[in-house]
C-alpha positions in Angstrom: 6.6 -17.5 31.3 6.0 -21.4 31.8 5.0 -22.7 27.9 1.3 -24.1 29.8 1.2 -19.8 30.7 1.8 -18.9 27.4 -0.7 -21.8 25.8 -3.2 -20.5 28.2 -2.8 -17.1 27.0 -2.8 -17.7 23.5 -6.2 -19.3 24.2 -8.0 -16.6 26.2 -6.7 -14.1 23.7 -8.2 -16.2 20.6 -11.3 -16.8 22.4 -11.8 -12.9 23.2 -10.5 -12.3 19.6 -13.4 -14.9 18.3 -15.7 -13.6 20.6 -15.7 -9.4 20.3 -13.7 -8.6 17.3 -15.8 -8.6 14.5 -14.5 -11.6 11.6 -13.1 -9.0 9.1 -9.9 -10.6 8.6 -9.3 -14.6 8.6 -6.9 -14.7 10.9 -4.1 -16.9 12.6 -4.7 -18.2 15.7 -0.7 -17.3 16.5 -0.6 -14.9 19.2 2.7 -12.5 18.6 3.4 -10.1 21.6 6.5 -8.1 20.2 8.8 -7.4 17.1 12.2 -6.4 15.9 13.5 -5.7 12.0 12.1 -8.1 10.2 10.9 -11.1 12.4 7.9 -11.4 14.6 7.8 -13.4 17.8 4.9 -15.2 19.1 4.2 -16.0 22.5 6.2 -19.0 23.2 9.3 -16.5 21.7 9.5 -18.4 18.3 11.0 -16.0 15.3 8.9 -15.5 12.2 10.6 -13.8 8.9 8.1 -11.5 8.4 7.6 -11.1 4.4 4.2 -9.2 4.9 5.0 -6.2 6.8 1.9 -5.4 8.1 0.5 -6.0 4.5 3.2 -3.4 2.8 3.4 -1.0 6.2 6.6 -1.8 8.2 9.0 0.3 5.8 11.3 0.3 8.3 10.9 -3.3 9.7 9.2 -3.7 13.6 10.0 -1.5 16.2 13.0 0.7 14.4 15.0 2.8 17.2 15.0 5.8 15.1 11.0 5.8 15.1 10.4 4.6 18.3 12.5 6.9 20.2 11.0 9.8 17.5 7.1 9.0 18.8 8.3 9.1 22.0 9.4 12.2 22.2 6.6 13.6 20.6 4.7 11.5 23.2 6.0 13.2 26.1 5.3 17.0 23.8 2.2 17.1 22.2 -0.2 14.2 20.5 -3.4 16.2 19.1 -4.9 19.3 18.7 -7.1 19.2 15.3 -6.5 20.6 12.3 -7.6 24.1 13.6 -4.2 24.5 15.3 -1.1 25.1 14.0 2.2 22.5 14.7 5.1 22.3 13.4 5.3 18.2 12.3 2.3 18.3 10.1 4.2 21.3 8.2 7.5 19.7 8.2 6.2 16.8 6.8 3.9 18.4 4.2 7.1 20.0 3.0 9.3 16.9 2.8 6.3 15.0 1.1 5.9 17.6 -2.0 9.6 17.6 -2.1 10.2 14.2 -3.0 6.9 13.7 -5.0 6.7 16.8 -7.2 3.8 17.7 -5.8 2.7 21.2 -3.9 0.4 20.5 -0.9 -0.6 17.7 1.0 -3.8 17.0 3.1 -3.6 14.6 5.5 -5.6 12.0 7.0 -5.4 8.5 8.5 -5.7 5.8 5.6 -5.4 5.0 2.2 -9.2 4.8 1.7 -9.4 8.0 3.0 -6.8 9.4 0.8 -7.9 8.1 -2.1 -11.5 9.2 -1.0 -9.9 12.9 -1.1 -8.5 12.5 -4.6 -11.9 11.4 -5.4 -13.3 14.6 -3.9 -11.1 16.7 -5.7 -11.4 15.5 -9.3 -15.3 15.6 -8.8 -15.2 19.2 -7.1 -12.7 20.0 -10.5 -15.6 18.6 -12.7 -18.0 20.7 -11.1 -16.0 23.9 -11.1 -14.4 23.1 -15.2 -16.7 20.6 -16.4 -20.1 22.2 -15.2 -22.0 19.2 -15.4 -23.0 16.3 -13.3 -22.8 13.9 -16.2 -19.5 12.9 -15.7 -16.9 9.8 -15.0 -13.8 9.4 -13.1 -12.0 5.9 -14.7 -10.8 3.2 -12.8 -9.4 0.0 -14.4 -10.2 -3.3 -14.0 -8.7 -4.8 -10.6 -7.8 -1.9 -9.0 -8.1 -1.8 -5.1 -8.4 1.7 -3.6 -10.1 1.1 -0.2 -13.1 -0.3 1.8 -15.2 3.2 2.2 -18.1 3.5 0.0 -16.5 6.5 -2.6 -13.5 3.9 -2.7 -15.1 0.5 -2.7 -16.9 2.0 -5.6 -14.0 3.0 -7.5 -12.5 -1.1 -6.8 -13.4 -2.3 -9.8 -13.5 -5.7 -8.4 -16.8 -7.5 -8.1 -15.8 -9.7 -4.5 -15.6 -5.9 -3.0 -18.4 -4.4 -4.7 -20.9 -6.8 -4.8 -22.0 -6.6 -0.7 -22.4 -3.1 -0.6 -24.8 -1.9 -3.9 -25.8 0.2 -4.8 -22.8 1.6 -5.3 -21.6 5.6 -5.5 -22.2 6.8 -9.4 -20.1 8.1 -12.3 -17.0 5.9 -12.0 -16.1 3.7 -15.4 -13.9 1.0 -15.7 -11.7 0.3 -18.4 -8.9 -2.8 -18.8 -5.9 -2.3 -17.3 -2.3 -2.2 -20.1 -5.1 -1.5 -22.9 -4.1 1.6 -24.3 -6.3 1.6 -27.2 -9.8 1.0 -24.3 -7.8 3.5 -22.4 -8.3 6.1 -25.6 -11.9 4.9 -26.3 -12.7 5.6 -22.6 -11.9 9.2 -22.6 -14.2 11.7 -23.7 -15.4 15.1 -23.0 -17.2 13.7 -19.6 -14.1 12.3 -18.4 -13.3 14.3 -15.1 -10.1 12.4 -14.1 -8.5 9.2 -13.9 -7.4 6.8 -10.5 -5.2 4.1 -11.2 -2.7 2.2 -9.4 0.7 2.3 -11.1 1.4 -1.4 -9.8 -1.7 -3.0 -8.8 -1.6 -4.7 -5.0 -5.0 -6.3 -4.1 -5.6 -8.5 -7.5 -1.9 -9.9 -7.9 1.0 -7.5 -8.4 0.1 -6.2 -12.1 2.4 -3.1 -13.2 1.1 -0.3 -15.4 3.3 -0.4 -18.0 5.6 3.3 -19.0 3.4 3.7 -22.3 -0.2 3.0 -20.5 0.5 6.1 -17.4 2.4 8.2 -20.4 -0.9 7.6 -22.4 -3.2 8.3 -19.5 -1.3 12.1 -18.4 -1.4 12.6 -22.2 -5.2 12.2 -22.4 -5.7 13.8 -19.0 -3.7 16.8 -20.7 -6.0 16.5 -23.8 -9.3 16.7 -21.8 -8.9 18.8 -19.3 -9.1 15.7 -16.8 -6.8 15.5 -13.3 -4.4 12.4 -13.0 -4.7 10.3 -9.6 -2.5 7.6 -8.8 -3.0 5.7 -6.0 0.4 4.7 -4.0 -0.9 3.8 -0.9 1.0 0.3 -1.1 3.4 0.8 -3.9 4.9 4.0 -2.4 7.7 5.1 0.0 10.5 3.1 -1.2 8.8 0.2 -1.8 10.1 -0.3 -5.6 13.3 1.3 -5.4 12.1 4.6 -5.8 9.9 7.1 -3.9 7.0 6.4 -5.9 6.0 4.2 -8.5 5.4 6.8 -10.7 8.9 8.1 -11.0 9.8 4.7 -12.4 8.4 6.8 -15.8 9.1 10.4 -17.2 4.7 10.8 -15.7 3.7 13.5 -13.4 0.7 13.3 -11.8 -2.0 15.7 -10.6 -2.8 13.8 -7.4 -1.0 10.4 -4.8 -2.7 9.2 -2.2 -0.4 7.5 -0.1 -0.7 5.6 3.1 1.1 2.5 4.6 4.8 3.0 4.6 4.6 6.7 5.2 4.1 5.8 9.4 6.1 3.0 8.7 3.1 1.0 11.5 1.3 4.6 12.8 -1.9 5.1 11.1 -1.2 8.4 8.7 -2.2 9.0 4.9 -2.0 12.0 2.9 -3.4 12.7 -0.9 -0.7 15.0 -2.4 -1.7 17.3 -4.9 -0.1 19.7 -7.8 -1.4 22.9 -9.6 -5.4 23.5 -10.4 -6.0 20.6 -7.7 -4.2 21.7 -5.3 -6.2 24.4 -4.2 -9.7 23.1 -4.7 -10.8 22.5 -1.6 -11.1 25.2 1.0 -12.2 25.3 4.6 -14.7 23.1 5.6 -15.2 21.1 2.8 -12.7 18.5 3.3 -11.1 17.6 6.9 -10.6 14.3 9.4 -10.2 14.9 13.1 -7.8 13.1 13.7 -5.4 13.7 10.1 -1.8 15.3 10.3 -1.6 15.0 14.4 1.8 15.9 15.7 2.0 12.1 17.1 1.5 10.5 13.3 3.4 13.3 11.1 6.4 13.6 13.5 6.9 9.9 13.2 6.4 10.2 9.1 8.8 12.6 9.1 11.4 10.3 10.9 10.5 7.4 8.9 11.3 9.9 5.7 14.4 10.8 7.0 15.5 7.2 8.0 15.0 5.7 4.3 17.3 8.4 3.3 19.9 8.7 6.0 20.5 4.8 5.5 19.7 4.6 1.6 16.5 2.4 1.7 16.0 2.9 -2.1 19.2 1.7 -3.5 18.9 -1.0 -0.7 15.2 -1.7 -1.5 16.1 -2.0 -5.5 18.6 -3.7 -5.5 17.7 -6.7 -2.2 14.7 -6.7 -4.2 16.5 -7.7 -7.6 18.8 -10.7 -5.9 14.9 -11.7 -4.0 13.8 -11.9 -7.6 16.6 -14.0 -9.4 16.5 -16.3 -6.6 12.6 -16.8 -7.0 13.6 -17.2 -10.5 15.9 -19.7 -10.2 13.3 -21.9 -8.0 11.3 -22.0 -11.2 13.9 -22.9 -13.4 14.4 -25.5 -10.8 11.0 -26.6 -11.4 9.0 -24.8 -8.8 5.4 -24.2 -9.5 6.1 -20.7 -10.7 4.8 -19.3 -13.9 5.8 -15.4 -13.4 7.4 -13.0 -11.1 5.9 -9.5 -11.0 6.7 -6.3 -9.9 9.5 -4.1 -8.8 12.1 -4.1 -5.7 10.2 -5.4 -2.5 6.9 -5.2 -4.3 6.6 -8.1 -5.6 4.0 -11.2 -6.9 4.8 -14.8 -7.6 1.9 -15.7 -9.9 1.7 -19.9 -9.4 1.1 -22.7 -11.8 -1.3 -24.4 -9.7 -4.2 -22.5 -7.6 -2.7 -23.4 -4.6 -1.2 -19.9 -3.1 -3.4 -20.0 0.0 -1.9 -23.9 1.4 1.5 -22.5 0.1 1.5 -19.5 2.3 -0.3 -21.6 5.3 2.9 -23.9 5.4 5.2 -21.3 5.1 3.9 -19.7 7.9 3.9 -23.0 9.6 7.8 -23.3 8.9 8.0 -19.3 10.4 7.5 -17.3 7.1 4.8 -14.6 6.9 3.6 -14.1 3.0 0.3 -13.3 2.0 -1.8 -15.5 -0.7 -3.7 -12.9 -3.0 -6.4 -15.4 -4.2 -5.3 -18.9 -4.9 -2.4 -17.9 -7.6 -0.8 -15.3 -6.1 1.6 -14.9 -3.7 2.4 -11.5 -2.5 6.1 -10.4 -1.2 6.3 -6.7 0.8 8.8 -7.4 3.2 10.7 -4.0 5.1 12.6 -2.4 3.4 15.4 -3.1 5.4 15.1 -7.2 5.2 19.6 -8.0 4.1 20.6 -11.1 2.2 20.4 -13.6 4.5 16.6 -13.0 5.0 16.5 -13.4 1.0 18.3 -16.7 1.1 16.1 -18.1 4.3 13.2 -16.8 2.7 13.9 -18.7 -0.6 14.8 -21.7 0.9 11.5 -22.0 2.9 9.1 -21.7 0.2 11.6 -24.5 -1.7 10.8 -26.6 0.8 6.8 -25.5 1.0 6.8 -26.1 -3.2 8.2 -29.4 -3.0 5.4 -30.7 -0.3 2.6 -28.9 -1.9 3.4 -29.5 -6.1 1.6 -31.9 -7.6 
């Protein structure tokens, strides 16, 4: 296609886009028509190193063989039939799921909202059926990010997602976040369960620390309350382990996990162990369109694939040398005043509030990273980014620091 073809197109596309779609998202007037691994490629067939992953989705980088020949099999066999019906996939997967979480049963869905809207669900149906009275509270902590539906937005204790929406859904309590001693105050006889983040995405990359989740099952033990931890972008792989949570000795009652279990296919499931595993019975949970064959055979693959080709040592340790090389820009002088995080989870919290023009020229020089506010930089790149992507990563945002630093 002639580059005045492709200009047009990328016009008639943004105007349709400006037009129809409502403005959700701020985004870049780029047009990109395919991927492969870890690059994107726009119209005019320019490479971007894509550091963003579909914001923490692309486990397995863009367009994978294993996955893509995977959904189309189960294409060509069967897509849907509801949750009435049984299928092999959704089993398969449910199975391979509590396997490598510890968990015991799975419900699936098609989001992270909606799984941690089920693990909402579940701890207040378990303070109904223990506690046996309304007067209760499900903590969250401070910056957490568990969604855009109303049980979830609710449970965001972050007053830029909240504050559009109020009133807002009842009995959730927010306490500060690597403050064991609030954590302790917080819990009482009213406390029904807890939903937490082991790393927190949304507000900068901030890590639970080991003695924080070991305090929070040990009070959950203590009052009868049901541990939630929300994985949705900190799990499958994405730190070097399965989850987040097995960073730590903790095991928790519930994981609602999303993103990187389709590795691009909308799925999300809310695992579950013991008491909270069996709460809910027919009809008082389901999604139409949860645990289809098209979405759980492709989980499955994606599973398999991180294992067959050893996406957790790789994603630990590419994440380590991403790390010291980030580290080395700010001995160098970059405006850097902390790396977060673990493996390819990970935030460069900035001296100056300038985040948002730092990942603007990086995506100018073809690097896709994500400004979380105006002093974060986020890093989720696929798991399956190699060395070289490290060092050409690194070496654009040298050159975007030394234009942008004042």
């Amino acid at each position: 296609m002639a580059q005045a073809d492709t200009l047009t197109l990328q016009h008639t596309i943004w105007e349709l886009d400006q037009t129809y779609v409502m403005p959700t998202y701020r985004r870049m007037p780029t047009l990109f028509v395919r991927g492969s691994g870890a690059r994107l490629y726009d119209e005019q067939g320019n490479a971007y190193l894509d550091f963003l992953a579909g914001i923490a989705v692309c486990a397995l980088g863009h367009c994978h063989p294993r996955m893509v020949r995977r959904l189309q099999q189960q294409a060509e066999t069967l897509i849907h039939v509801s949750g009435l019906l049984l299928t092999e996939p959704v089993a398969r997967l449910a199975q391979k799921l509590c396997t490598i979480s510890g968990m015991e049963r799975a419900f699936f869905c098609n989001s992270g909202a909606e799984a941690c809207e089920t693990a909402i669900k579940i701890i207040r149906k378990h303070a109904n059926a223990v506690k046996q009275t309304p007067d209760y509270e499900i903590l969250v902590l401070e910056g957490s990010f568990h969604g855009r539906t109303m049980g979830a937005v609710s449970a965001t204790a972050q007053p830029k997602y909240q504050e559009p929406f109020k009133p807002l859904l009842p009995g959730f309590r927010v306490v500060p976040r690597n403050d064991i001693e609030a954590l302790e105050s917080a819990f009482s006889e009213r406390t029904a369960g807890i939903l937490l983040e082991p790393i927190q995405g949304e507000s900068g990359i901030h890590p639970l620390s080991e003695e924080y989740l070991r305090t929070a099952r040990a009070l959950c033990d203590r009052y009868n309350a049901l541990m939630a931890v929300d994985e949705v972008q900190s799990g499958i792989g994405r730190t070097g382990k399965w989850f987040a949570y097995q960073h730590t000795d903790v095991l928790p009652d519930l994981v609602a996990v999303a993103k990187g279990l389709g590795g691009g296919i909308p799925i999300g499931a809310c695992l579950a162990r013991g008491h909270a595993a069996t709460l809910l019975q027919p009809g008082e949970h389901g999604s139409t369109f949860g645990g289809n064959p098209l979405a759980t055979a492709t989980a499955l693959e994606v599973l398999q694939t991180i294992e067959d080709e050893d996406l957790l040592t790789h994603a630990a340790r590419i994440g380590d040398s991403l790390r010291t090389q980030l580290a080395h820009l700010q001995s160098d002088g970059a405006p850097i005043a902390e790396i977060r995080g673990k493996g390819l989870m990970l935030g460069v919290q900035l001296t100056q509030p300038i985040a948002r023009t730092v990942a603007q020229k990086a995506f100018e020089k073809r690097l896709i990273i994500n400004a979380v506010g105006d002093w974060v930089l986020r890093l989720v790149p696929p798991l399956i980014i190699t060395e070289a992507d490290v060092q050409e990563s690194v070496q654009i945002l040298h050159s975007v620091f030394k234009e942008v630093s004042v």
